[in-house]
Structure formats: structure tokens, C-alpha cells
One Martini backbone bead per residue (centre of mass of N, CA, C, O) as a GRO file, in nm:
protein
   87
    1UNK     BB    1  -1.007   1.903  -0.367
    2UNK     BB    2  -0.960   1.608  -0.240
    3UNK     BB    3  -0.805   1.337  -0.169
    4UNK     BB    4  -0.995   1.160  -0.091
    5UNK     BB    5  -1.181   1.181  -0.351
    6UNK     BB    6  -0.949   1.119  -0.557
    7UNK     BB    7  -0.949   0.833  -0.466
    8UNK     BB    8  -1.262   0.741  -0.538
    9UNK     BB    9  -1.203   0.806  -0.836
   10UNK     BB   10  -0.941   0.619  -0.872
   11UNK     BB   11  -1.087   0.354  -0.803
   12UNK     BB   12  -1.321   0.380  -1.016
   13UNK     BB   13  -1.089   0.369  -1.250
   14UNK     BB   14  -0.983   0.078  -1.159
   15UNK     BB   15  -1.229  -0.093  -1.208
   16UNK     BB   16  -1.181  -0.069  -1.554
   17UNK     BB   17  -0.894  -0.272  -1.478
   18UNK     BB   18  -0.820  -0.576  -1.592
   19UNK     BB   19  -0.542  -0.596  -1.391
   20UNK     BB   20  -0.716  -0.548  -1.139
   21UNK     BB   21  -0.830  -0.664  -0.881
   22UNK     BB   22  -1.087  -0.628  -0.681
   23UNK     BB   23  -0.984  -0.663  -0.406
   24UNK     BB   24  -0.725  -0.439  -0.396
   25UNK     BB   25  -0.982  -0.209  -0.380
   26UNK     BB   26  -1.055  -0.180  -0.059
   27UNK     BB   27  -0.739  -0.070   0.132
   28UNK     BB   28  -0.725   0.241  -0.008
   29UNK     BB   29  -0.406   0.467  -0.035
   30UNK     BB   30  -0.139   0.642  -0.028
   31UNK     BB   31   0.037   0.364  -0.029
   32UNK     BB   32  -0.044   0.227  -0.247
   33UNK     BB   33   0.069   0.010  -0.490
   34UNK     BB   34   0.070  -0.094  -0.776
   35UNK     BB   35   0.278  -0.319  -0.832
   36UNK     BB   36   0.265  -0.468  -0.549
   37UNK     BB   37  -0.010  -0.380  -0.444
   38UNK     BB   38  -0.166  -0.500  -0.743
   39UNK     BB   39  -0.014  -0.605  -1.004
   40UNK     BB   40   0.074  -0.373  -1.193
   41UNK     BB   41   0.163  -0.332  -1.471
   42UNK     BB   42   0.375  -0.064  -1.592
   43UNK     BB   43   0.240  -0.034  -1.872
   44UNK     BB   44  -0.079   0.048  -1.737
   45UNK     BB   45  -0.018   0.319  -1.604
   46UNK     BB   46  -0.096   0.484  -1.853
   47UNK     BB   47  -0.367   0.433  -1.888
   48UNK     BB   48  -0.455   0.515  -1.623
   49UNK     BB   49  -0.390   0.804  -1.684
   50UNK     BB   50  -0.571   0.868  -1.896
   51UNK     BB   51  -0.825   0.819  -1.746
   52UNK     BB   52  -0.796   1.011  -1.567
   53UNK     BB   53  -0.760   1.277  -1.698
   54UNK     BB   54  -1.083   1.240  -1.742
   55UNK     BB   55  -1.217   1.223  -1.507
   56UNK     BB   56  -1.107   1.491  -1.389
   57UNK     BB   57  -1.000   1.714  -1.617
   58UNK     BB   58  -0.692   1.637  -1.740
   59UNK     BB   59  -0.351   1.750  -1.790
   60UNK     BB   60  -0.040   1.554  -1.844
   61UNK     BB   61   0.274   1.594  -1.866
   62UNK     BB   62   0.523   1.390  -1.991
   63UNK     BB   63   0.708   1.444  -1.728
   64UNK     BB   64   0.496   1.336  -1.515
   65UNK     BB   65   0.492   1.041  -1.622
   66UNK     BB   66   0.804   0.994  -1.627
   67UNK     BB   67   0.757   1.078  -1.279
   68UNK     BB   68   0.604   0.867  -1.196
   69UNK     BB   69   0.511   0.708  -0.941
   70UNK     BB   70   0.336   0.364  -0.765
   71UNK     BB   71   0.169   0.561  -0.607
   72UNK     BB   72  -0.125   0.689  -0.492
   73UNK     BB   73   0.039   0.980  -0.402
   74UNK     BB   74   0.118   1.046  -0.681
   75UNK     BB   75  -0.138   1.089  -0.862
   76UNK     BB   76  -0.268   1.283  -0.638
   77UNK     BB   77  -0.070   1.509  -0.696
   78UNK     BB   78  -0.085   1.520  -1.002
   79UNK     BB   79  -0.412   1.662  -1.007
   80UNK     BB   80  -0.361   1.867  -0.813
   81UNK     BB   81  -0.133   2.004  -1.029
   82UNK     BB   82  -0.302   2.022  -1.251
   83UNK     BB   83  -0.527   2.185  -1.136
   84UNK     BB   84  -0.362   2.431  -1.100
   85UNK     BB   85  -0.212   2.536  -1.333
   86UNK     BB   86  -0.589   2.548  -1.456
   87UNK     BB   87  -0.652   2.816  -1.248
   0.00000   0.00000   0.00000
């Protein structure tokens, strides 16, 4: 799978959280951050993991979670990561 596809996969996956304005999902790339550019509160995080594990079909270590950046290709690194795991 694609990085692009994983970033428009998790982009759909952000337009059903509320605390996300769907404005700041035009010009989503692999440095935009969740806290800063996106002003998502840091505790919607494992939320948008939650689904993001869905959407994937994937599931991530607690450790992974632990240590999640607040960047979208931490979040891609980490879908990576866990599908080769399950390969």
C-alpha cells in the first residue's frame, strides 16, 4: 500500500471526528501535524486510532500508541509497521 493511499485513507477516516474543522483536511500532508495544524485535542488521538485500525485492518501495540508522534507519517509509519508485522 501506498503512503499516498494511507494518507487519503486516514484523511476519510478524519472527516468523522468532530473535533477536526473538515477546512483543515484540504492540504493534508505527511508533516501536518494533528495538535498544531489541526487543533486536535491530544486525547482524540487514540480515538482517531481506534478507527484508523478499522479502516486499516490493522491493530496497533500499546507500545506503538505509547509513542505516536503528533505528525501524519507518524500515524503512516505506524499502519506500515503494523501491516508488515501481519504479512
Amino acid at each position: 500500500m501506498e503512503r499516498q493511499e494511507i494518507i487519503d485513507g486516514l484523511i476519510e477516516v478524519l472527516r468523522t471526528v468532530r473535533t477536526i474543522d473538515p477546512e483543515k483536511l484540504n492540504n493534508v500532508t505527511e508533516e501536518t501535524d494533528f495538535l498544531t495544524d489541526m487543533n486536535t485535542p491530544s486525547t482524540e488521538l487514540i480515538n482517531i486510532a481506534a478507527k484508523v485500525e478499522q479502516k486499516f485492518d490493522v491493530e496497533f501495540e500499546d507500545d506503538d500508541i505509547d509513542n505516536l508522534g503528533s505528525k501524519v507519517k507518524d500515524i503512516v509509519d505506524l499502519i506500515i509497521r503494523a501491516k508488515e508485522r501481519e504479512a
